[in-house]
C-alpha positions in Angstrom: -26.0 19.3 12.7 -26.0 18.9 8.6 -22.9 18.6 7.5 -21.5 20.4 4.2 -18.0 18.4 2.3 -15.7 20.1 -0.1 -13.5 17.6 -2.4 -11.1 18.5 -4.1 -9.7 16.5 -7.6 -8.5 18.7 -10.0 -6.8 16.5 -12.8 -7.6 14.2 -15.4 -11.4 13.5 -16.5 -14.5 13.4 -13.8 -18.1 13.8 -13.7 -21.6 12.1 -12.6 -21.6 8.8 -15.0 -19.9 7.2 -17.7 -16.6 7.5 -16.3 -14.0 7.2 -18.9 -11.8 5.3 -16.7 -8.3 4.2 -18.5 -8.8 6.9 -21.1 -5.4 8.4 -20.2 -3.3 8.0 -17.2 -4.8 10.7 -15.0 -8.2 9.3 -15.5 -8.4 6.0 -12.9 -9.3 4.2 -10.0 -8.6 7.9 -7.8 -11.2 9.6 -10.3 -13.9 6.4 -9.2 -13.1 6.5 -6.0 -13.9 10.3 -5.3 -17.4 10.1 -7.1 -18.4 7.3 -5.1 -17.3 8.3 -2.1 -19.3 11.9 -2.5 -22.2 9.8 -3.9 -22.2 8.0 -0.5 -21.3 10.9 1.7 -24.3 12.4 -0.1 -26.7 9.7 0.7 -26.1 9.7 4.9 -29.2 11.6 6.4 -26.4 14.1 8.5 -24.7 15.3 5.5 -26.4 18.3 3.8 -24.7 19.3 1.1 -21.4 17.7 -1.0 -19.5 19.4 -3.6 -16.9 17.9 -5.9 -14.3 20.6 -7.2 -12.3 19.6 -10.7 -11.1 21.1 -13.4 -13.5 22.9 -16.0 -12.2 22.0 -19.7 -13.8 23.3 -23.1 -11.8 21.2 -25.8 -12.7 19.6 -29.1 -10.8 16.7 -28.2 -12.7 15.9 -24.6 -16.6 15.8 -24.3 -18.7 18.4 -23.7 -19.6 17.6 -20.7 -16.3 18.8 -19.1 -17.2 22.4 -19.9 -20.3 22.8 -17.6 -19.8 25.0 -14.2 -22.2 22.5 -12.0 -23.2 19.5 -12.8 -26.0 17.4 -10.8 -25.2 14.2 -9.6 -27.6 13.1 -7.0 -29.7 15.2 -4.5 -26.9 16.9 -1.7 -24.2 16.1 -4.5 -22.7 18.7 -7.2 -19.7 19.2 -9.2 -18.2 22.2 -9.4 -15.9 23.1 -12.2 -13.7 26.2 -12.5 -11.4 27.4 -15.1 -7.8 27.8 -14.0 -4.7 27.8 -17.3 -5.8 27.3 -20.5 -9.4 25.8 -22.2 -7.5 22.8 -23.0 -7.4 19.2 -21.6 -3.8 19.0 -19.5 -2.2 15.9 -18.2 -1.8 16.7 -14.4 2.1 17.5 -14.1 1.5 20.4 -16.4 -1.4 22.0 -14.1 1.2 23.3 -11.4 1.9 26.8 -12.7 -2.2 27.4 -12.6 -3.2 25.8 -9.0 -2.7 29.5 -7.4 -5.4 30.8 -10.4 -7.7 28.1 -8.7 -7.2 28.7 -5.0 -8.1 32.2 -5.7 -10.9 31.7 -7.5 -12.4 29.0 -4.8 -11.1 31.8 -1.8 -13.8 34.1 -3.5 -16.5 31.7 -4.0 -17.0 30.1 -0.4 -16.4 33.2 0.8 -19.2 34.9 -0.9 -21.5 31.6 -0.4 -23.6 30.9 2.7 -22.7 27.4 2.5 -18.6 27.3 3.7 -17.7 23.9 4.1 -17.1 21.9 7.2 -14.5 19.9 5.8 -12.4 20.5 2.8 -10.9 16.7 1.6 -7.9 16.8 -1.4 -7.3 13.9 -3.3 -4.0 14.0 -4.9 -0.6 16.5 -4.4 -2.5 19.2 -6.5 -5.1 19.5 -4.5 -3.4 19.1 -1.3 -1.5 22.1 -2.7 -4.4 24.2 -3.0 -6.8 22.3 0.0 -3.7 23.8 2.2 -4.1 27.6 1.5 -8.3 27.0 1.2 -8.4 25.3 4.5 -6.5 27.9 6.2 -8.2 31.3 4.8 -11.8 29.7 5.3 -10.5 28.2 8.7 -12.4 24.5 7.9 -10.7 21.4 9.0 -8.4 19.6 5.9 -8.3 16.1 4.9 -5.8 14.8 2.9 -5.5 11.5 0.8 -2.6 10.8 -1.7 -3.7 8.1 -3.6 -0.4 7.4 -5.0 3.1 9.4 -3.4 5.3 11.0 -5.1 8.5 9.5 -3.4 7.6 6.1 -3.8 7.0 6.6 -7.2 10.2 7.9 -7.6 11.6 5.5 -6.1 10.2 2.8 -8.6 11.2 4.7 -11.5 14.6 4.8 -10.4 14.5 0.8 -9.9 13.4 1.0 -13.7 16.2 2.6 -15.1 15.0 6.0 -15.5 17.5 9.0 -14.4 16.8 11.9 -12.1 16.2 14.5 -14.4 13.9 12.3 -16.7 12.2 11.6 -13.6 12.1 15.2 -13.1 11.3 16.2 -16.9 8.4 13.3 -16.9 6.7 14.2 -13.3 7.9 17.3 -12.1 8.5 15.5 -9.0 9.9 17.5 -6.9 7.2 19.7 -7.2 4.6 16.5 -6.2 6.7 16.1 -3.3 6.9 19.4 -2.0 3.1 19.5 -2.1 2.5 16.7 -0.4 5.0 17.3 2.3 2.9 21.3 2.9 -0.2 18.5 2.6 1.0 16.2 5.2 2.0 18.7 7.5 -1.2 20.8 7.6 -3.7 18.0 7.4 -5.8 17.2 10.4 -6.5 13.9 9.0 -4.7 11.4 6.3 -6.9 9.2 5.3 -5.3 6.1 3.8 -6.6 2.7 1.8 -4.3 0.4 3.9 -1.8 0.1 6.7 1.3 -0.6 4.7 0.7 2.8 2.8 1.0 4.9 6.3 3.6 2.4 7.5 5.9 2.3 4.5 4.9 5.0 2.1 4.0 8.5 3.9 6.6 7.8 6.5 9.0 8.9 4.2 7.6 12.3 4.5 9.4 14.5 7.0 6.2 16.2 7.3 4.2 12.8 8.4 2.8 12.5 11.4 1.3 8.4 12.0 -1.3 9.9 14.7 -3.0 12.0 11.8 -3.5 8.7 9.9 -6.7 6.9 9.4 -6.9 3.7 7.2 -10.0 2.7 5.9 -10.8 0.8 3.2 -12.6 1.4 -0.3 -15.8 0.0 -0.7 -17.5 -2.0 -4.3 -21.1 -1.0 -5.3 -22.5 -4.7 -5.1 -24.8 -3.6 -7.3 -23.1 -3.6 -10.2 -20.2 -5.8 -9.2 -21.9 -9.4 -8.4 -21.0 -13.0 -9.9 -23.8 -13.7 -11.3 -23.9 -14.0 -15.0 -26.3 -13.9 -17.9 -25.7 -15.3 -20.8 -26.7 -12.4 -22.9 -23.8 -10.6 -21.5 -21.4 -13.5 -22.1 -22.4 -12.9 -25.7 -21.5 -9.4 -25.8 -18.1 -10.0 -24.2 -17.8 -13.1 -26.6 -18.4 -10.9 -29.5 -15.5 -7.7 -28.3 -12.9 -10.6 -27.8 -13.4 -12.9 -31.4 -11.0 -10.6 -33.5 -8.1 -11.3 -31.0 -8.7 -15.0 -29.9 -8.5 -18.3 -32.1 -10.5 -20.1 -28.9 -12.6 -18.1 -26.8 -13.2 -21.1 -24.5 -9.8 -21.0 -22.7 -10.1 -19.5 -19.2 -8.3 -15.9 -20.3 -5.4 -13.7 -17.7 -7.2 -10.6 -17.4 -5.9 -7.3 -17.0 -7.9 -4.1 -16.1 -5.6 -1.0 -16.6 -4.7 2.4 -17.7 -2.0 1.9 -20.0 1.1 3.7 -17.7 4.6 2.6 -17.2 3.6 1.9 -13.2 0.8 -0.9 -14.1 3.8 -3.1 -15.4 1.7 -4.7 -18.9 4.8 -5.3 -21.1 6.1 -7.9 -17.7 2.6 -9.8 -17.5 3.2 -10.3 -21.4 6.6 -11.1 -21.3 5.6 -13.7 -18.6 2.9 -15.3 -20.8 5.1 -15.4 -23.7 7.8 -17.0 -21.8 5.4 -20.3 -20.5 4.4 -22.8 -23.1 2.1 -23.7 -20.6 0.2 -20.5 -20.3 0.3 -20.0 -24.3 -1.3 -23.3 -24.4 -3.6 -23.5 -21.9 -5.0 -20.1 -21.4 -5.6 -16.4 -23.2 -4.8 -13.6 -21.9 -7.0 -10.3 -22.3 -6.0 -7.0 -22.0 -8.2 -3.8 -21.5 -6.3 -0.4 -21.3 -9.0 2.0 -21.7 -9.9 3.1 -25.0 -8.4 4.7 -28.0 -8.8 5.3 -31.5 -5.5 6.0 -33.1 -2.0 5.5 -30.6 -0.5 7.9 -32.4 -3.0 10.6 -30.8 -2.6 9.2 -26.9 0.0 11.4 -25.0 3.5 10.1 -25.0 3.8 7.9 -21.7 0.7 5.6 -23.4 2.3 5.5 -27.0 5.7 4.2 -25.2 3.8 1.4 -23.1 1.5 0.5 -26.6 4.6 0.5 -28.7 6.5 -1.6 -25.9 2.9 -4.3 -25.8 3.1 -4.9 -29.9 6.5 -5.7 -29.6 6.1 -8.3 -26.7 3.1 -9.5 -28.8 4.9 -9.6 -31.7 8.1 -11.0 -30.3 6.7 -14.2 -29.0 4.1 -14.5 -31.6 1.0 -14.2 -29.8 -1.3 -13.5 -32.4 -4.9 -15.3 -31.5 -3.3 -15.4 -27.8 -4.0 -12.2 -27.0 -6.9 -9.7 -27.2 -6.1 -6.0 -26.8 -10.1 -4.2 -27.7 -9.7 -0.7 -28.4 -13.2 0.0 -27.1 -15.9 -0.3 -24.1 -18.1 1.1 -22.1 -18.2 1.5 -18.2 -20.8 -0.8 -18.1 -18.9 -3.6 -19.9 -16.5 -3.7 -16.9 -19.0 -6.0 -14.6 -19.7 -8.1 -17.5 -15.9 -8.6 -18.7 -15.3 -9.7 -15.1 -18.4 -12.5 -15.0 -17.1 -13.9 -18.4 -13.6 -14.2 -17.3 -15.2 -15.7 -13.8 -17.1 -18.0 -16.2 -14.3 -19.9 -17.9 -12.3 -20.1 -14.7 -9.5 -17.3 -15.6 -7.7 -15.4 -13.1 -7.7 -11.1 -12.8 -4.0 -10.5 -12.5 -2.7 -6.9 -11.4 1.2 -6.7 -12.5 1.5 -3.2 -11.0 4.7 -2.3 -9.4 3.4 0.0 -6.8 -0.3 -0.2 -5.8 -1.7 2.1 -2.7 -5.0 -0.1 -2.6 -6.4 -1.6 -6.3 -10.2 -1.1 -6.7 -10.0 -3.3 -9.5 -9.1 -6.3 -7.3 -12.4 -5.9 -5.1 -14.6 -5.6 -8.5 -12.9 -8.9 -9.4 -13.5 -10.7 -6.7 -17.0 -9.7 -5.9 -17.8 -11.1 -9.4 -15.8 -14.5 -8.8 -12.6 -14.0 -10.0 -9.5 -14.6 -8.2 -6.8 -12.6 -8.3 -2.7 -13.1 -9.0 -1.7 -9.4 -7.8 1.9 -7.2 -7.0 3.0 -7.8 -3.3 2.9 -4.5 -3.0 -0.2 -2.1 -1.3 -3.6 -2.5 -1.2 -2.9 -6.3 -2.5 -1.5 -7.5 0.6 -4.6 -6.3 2.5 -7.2 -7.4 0.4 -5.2 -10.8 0.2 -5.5 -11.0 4.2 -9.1 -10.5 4.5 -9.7 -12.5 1.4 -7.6 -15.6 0.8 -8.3 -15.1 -2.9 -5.8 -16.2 -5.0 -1.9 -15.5 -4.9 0.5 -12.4 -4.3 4.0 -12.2 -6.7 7.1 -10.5 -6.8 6.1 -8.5 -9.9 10.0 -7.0 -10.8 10.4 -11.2 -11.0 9.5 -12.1 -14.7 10.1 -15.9 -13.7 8.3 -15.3 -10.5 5.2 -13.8 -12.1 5.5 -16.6 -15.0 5.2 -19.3 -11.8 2.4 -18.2 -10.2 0.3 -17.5 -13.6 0.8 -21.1 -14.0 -0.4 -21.9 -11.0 -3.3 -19.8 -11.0 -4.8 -21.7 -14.2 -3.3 -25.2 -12.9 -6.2 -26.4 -10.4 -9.8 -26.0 -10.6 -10.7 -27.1 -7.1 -7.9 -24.5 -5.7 -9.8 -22.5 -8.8 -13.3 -22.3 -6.8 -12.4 -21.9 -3.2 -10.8 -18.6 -4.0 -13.2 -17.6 -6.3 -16.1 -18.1 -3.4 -13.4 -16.8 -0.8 -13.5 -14.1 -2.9 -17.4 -13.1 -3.1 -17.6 -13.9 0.8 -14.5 -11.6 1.6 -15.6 -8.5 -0.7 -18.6 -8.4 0.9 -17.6 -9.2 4.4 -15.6 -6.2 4.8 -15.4 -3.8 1.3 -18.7 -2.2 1.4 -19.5 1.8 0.4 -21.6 1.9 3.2 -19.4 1.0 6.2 -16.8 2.8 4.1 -18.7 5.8 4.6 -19.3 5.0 8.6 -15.7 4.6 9.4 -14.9 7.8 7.0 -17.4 9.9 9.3 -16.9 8.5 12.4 -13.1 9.1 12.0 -13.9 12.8 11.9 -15.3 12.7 15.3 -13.1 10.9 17.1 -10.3 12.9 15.6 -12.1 16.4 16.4 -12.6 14.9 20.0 -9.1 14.8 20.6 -7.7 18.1 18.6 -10.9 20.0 20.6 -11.4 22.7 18.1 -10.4 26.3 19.2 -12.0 28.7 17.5 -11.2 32.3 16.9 -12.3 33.7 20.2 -10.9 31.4 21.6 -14.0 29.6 22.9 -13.6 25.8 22.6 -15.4 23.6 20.7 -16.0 19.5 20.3 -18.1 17.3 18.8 -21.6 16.4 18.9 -22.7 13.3 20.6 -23.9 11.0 17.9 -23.4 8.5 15.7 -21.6 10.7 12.8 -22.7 14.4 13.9 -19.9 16.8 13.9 -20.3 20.9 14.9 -19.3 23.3 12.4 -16.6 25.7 13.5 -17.8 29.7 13.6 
């Protein structure tokens, strides 16, 4: 039986290449995730047809590209994109009031098409909130994945200082976590990045039920993310850092972020300044996605830029530090190799993390990683033995174990090569996939599908084959 997928990612910026990833904080590791995960989906011989529903934009200030209705990406892979609000480009918490808009408008298209969906998969609360209400008038089985939860980011923010109603003004939290909770409680299936996120994080949700929950794991395109390095490439990256760094020799403390309050920059700053060691020793090299002028970058990203100069400027880390307003997705790969090559360290200071993508493209390129003992770090350590986990909210602590990281090269090369071997041991696209698909069977087994005359229905016997229910 072909199989037909709906995703749903409504916010931020998405379409079949060139990711802008770090542009803005809506624009991440969730946005890479989806497309490769319909780009694999797309690429299994049972799977027909997979369509990826976002946000259609026609602004000055985006690209072009945002503003066509379907966009190709590979054959049996299409993005969809429908108007709902305004023309403009909106960060993600101001989107609520036009999800209904959207719902509607997707209502009328798959029930006018031939091709309704087997499976409709939301990525995020907003399109949990609307996945809910699709699912349930086109009677198709609903998936659900978070990425990040509202309540534990709450939670974090309160740790930080923040108040309720900033919280509230910032987020419109409550709103997130409403639509999660209707998400969590319809969902036939909650597909998670780790065990500690179903353990810890959706449990808080009244709505959360653990036997719903599937974890599996992200997958690297190999590919692209490899350790071996040219030195062409080590030129170019050479050439993006020389403004910022006196000595380009000295292994650098790489960062790989959007710049948001949650990834926790300013700390891994304040750490380096703090350690004469590190200042002497190593560099460290920061790239937050790209920007032209921080006075045009929305508010949350001019705080976190303003709050970066002034750690900069504050221990005098001129020639310490690089900071490139520009690159390309491609430079990614090749910024990890030439970090890998002078024996630096990928560091993630992020106080909450649900899994880290950017971990796996470091390691499968060499680098080990100093990451938050938080998420997706803790599992990717476990399989990997790849470097070192930290207290992040612990300046000192996260000072101690940079030092350490840069302190001794034999220590240096078993978790770089622990590293390579893990990544590709068990993060792959393709057994990503496999699990994803045979998750839907086993689950369908189980919940033995009723349809509306109340015949039943269960899956095929085979490897990934599910029935569609009439």
């Amino acid at each position: 039986m072909s199989l037909r997928f709906l995703h749903l990612h409504l916010h931020g910026l998405i379409r079949s290449n060139s990711l802008e990833l770090g542009r803005d904080a809506d624009t991440g590791g969730q946005t890479q995730y989806v497309l490769e995960l319909v780009k694999s989906l797309s690429n299994i011989s049972e799977v027909d047809q997979v369509d990826l529903v976002t946000r259609l934009i026609n602004d000055s200030k985006v690209d072009s590209s945002y503003s066509k209705q379907r966009e190709f990406i590979e054959p049996g892979a299409q993005i969809l994109r429908f108007q709902f609000g305004p023309n403009k480009y909106l960060r993600k918490e101001l989107l609520w009031p036009y999800l209904n808009e959207l719902t509607e408008n997707l209502i009328k298209h798959y029930q006018k098409s031939e091709n309704k969906p087997n499976f409709i998969h939301a990525h995020y609360a907003d399109a949990g909130f609307v996945g809910v209400k699709l699912s349930q008038v086109l009677k198709v089985p609903f998936i659900f994945t978070g990425h990040s939860l509202g309540r534990e980011k709450k939670r974090k923010l309160l740790e930080t200082g923040l108040k309720h109603n900033q919280i509230e003004k910032l987020y419109c939290i409550s709103k997130r976590i409403k639509a999660e909770e209707e998400a969590l409680k319809y969902a036939d299936i909650v597909v998670t990045s780790t065990k500690q996120e179903s353990v810890c994080q959706y449990s808080q949700y009244n709505s959360f039920l653990p036997e719903k929950s599937s974890v599996i794991a992200p997958g690297v395109d190999h590919t692209k993310f490899h350790h071996i390095h040219s030195t062409t490439e080590t030129s170019e990256i050479d050439n993006m850092m020389l403004p910022f760094l006196k000595d380009l020799r000295k292994p650098p403390l790489l960062a790989i972020s959007r710049a948001v309050r949650r990834k926790n920059i300013p700390s891994l700053i304040e750490a380096y300044g703090r350690s004469d060691k590190l200042k002497r020793k190593a560099n460290l090299v920061l790239v937050l996605g790209c920007r032209d002028n921080t006075s045009k970058l929305d508010s949350q990203q001019r705080d976190v830029f303003q709050e970066i100069f002034e750690m900069i400027d504050k221990y005098n880390l001129y020639g310490k530090v690089a900071y490139p307003k520009k690159h390309s997705p491609s430079n990614i790969p090749s910024i990890y190799r030439w970090a890998a090559s002078r024996g630096g360290i990928f560091v993630n200071p992020a106080l909450t993390e649900p899994f880290g993508l950017t971990l796996l493209e470091a390691s499968s390129c060499g680098l080990p990683i100093i990451a938050t003992d938080d998420g997706g770090p803790k599992e990717i350590h476990s399989k990997c033995e790849n470097g070192l986990l930290v207290d992040v909210t612990d300046i000192n602590k996260l000072k101690i174990a940079l030092e350490k990281g840069i302190s001794n090269s034999s220590q240096w090369r078993l978790w770089s090569r622990n590293g390579i071997e893990g990544v590709h041991r068990h993060f792959s696209w393709n057994t990503h996939v496999r699990n994803y698909l045979s998750i839907l069977k086993c689950q369908y087994q189980k919940l033995s599908m009723v349809s509306s005359s109340g015949i039943k229905e269960s899956c095929l016997k085979g490897n990934s084959s599910l029935i569609k229910p009439h």
